[in-house]
C-alpha positions in Angstrom: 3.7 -106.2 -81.5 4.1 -102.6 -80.6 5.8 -100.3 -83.0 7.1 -97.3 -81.1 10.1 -98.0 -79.2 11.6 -95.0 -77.5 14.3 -94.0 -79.9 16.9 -92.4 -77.2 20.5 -92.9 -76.0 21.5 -92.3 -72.8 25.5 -91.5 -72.1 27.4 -90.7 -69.4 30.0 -88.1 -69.4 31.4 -87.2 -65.9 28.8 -85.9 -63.8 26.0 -85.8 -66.2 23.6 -88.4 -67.3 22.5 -87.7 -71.5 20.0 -88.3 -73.3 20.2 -87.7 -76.9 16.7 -88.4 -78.7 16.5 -90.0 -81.9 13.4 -89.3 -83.6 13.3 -86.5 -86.2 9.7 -85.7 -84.7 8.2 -86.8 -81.8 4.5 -85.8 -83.1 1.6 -88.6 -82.0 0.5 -89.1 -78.2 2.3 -92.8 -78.7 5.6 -91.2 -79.7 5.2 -88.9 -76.3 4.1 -91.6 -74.0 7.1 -93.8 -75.3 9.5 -90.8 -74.6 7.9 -90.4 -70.8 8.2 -94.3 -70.5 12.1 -94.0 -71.0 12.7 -90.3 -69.4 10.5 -90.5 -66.0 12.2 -93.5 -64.9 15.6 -91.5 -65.0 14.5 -88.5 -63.7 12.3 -90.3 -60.8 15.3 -93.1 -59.5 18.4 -90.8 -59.2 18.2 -88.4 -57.1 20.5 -85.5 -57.8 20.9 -86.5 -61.3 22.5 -83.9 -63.4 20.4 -84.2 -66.9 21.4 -83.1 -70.6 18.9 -83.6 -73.2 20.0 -83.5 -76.8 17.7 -82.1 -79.3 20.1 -82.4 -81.9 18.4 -84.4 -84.1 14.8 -83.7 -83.6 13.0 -81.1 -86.2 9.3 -81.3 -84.9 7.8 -81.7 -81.8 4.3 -81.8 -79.9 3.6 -79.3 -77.0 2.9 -82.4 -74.6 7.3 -83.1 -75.3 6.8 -79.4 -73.6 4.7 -80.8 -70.8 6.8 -83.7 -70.5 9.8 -81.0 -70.3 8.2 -79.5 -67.1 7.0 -82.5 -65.3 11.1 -84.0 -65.8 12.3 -80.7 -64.7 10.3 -79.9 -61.8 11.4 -83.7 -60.6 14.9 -83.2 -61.4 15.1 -80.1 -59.2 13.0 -81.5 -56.7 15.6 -84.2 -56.1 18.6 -81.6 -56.1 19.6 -82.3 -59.4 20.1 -79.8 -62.8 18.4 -80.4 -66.3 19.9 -78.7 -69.2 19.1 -78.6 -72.6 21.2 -78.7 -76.0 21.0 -78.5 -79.9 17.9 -77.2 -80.4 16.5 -76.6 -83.6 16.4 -73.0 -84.6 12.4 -73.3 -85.4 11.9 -75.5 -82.0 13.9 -72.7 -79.9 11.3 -70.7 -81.3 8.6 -72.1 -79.7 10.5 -72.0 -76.3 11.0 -68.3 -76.8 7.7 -67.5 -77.6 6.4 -70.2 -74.6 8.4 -68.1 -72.7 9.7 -71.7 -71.8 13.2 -69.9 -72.6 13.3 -68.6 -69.6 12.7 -71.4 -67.5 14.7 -74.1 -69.2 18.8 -73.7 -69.5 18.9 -74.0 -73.1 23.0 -74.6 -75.0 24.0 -74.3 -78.0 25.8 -78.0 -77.7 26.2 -81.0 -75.5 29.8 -79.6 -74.2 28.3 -76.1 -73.5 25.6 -77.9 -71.3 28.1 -80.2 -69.3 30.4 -77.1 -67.9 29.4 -76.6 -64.7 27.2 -79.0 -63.5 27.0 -80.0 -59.8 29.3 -82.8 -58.8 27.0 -85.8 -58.2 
């Protein structure tokens, strides 16, 4: 029986589609791959989908959640769609900043932040 599930909730609030994870840390190539499992199949079958991620509960990640971040993005925008992110941890936002990663990912301070002004869908 395989013990990693992905832990995330996906809500829909007007034009956005979000995904709040679960985990406290998403840490071991498992917990990754189970995240991709249940993101990429968003990202890939809506085209134009406007995409929040959560953060809010998460306190550590892996850099491959980073690579992950990239590959969703860059098929999100592909596709005419927006990804934003929300609630990030104060020590996680620092490895965006220092990533530079900042800079290329809308970061909010909260879920409503990120849902103002998205493209209609």
């Amino acid at each position: 029986m395989d013990k990693i599930q992905p832990k995330i909730a996906v809500d829909y609030y007007e034009d956005a589609t979000i995904v709040t994870l679960k985990d406290e840390q998403i840490l071991d190539e498992s917990e990754v791959q189970a995240l991709a499992n249940s993101l990429m199949p968003l990202v890939e079958e809506a085209d134009g989908i406007n995409l929040v991620i959560d953060f809010g509960n998460v306190k550590f990640l892996t850099s491959a959640v980073l690579g992950l971040l990239i590959r969703a993005s860059k098929k999100v925008y592909e596709s005419g769609g927006q990804l934003k992110l929300c609630s990030i941890n104060p020590k996680i936002f620092e490895i965006f900043r220092i990533t530079r990663l900042d800079r290329v990912f809308d970061i909010y301070a909260d879920r409503s932040e990120a849902t103002q002004g998205l493209n209609p869908t």
